[in-house]
N, C-alpha and C positions, 0 to 999 in steps of 0.2 A: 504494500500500500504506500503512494507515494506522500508528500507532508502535503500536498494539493486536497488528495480526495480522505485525507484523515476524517474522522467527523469530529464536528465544534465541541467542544464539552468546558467543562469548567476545569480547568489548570491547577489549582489546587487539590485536586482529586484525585491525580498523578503524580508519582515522585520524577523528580528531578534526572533525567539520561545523563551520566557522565557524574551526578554529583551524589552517589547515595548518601542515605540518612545514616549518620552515625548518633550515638549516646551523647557526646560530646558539644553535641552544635549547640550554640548560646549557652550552654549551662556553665561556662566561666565567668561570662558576662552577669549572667543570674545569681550567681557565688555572689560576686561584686556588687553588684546593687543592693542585694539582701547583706552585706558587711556594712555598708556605708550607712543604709538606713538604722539599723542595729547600732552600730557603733557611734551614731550620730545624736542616735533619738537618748540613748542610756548616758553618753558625754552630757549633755544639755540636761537630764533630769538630776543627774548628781549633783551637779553645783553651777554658781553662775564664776567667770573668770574671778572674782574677789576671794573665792576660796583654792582656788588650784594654790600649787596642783594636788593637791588631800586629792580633790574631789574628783576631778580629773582623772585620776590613774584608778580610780574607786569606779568608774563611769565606763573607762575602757575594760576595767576585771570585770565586773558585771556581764557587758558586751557579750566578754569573750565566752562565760556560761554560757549565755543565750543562744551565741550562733552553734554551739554543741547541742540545741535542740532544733532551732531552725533550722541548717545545713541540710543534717537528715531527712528534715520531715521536707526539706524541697525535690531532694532526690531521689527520695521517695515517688513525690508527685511528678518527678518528670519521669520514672519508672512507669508509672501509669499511663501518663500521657503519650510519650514515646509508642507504647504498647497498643493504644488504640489508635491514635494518627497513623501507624505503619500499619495497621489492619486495616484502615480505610483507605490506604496509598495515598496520604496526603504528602506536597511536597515538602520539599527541605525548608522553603520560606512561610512554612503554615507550621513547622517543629518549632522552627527559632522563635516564632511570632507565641505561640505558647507558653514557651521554657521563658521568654524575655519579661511577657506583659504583669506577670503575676508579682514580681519582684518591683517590676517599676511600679508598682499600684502601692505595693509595701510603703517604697520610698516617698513615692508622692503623699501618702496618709499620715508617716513621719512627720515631713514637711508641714502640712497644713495642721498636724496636731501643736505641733512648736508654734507654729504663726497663733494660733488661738490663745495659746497660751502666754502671750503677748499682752492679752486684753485686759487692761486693770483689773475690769470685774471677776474673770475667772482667775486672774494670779493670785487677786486680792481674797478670794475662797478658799483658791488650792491653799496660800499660805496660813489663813487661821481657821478656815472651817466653818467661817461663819457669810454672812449676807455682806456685800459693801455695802458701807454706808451711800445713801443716793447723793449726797452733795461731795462725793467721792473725788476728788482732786489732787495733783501735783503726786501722783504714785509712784515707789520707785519698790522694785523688792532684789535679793539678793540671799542666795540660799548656797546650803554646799551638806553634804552626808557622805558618812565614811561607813564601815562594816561595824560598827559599833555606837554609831551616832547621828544626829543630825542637827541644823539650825536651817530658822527659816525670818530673814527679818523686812518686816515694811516699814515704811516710813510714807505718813503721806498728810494731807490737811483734808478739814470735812466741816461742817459746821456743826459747833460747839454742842445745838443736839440734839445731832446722831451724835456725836462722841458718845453722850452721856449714854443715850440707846441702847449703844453699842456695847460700853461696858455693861451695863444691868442686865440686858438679855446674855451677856457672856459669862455670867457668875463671878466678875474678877471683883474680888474686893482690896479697899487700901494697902499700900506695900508703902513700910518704913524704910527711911534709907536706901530710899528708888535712885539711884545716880547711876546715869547709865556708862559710864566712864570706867566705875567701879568693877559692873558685871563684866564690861568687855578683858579687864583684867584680870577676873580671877574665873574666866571662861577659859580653858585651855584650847579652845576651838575658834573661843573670837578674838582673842588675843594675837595681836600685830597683824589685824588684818586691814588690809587699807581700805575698809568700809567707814571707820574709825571717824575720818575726820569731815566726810561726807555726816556723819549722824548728828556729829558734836555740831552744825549746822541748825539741829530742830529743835538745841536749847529745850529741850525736857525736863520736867522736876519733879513734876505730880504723876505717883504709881501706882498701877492696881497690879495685880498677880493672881492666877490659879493652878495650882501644882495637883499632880496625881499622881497614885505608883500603883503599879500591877505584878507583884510577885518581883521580874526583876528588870522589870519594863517601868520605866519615868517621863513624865512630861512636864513640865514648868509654862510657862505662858506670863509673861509681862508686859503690860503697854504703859511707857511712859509720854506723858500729856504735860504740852504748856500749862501755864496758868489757867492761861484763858482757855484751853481744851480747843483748839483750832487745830494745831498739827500734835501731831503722836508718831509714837514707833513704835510697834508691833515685835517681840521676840519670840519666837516658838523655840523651846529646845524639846529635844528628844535624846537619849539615852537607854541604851541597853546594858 
């Protein structure tokens, strides 16, 4: 039959003359993208640049667990996929487009979960758990956790009350000898971190605090407030 009187059909539903389908096609690429997203999304949730590199090197070990489950479980599914795309004789460019999209979908979902988490309101959750305040202003946060620890601190202005709100619905009550100068010094985690003099900025004096313990799990929580209760900073520790 010559390629004149071939009949039309869909191309994809053919493999490739000259090029078979091997195990191997894109699944490097796929390795890769599922590393970068991995390795990206656990970097960014450990810590922000203020704490590396603790959190940093904490961010890439994590990673590296991770991709000890994911790896597998990709090559696994291109084990599958491979298996039914070459029973249907699809081509080499309908393998790689399989093994490629599933890893880029990964990445792109990293991406946009970072970008979200950008947004005052949800950082301003993730870090104490609670509601922003709606007159919610001038946000900044800066976090960092190691395999035994964590901080989580904001700083931001709001009107004086939601401050007040904010603490009552939070259960924190007065803390004596709130200087936050103090805590960053006998914090062995926030000590000589160059967060320091960015804070020393919000001139804080008035403190509340709520501590917990759980067998041999700890949480502390302090917000120190101007006078006037306009701006605050928010400290979450955690300890195990």
């Amino acid at each position: 039959m010559t390629p004149a009187s071939r009949p039309a059909g869909n191309l994809d539903s053919e493999p490739d003359a000259g090029s078979p389908v091997t195990f191997g096609d894109g699944v490097g690429l796929g390795l890769g993208l599922l590393a970068l997203a991995t390795a990206g999304h656990c970097a960014l949730e450990a810590g922000t640049p203020e704490f590396w590199p603790d959190a940093l090197g904490f961010g890439l070990w994590t990673a590296a667990l991770g991709l000890l489950v994911v790896w597998p479980a990709y090559l696994l599914y291109v084990a599958v996929a491979h298996g039914i795309l070459t029973r249907f004789r699809c081509s080499v460019v309908t393998h790689r487009r399989w093994r490629i999209w599933p890893p880029a979908l990964v990445l792109a979902a990293a991406f946009v979960n970072q970008a979200s988490n950008l947004r005052p309101s949800v950082a301003f959750r993730t870090a104490t758990g609670r509601q922003p305040p709606a007159s919610l202003a001038q946000f900044h946060r800066c976090r960092g956790s190691g395999l035994m620890w964590s901080r989580d601190i904001v700083w931001f202005e709001c009107a004086p009350s939601d401050l007040q709100e904010l603490i009552q619905s939070s259960w924190l009550i007065p803390a004596t000898n709130a200087e936050l100068q103090s805590l960053m010094d006998s914090d062995p985690h926030l000590r000589a971190r160059p967060i320091r003099d960015r804070l020393s900025e919000v001139n804080a004096s008035v403190g509340y605090q709520r501590a917990s313990n759980v067998l041999n799990f700890s949480l502390s929580e302090l917000l120190i407030a101007t006078p006037k209760h306009d701006r605050a900073v928010w400290i979450r520790r955690q300890d195990r």
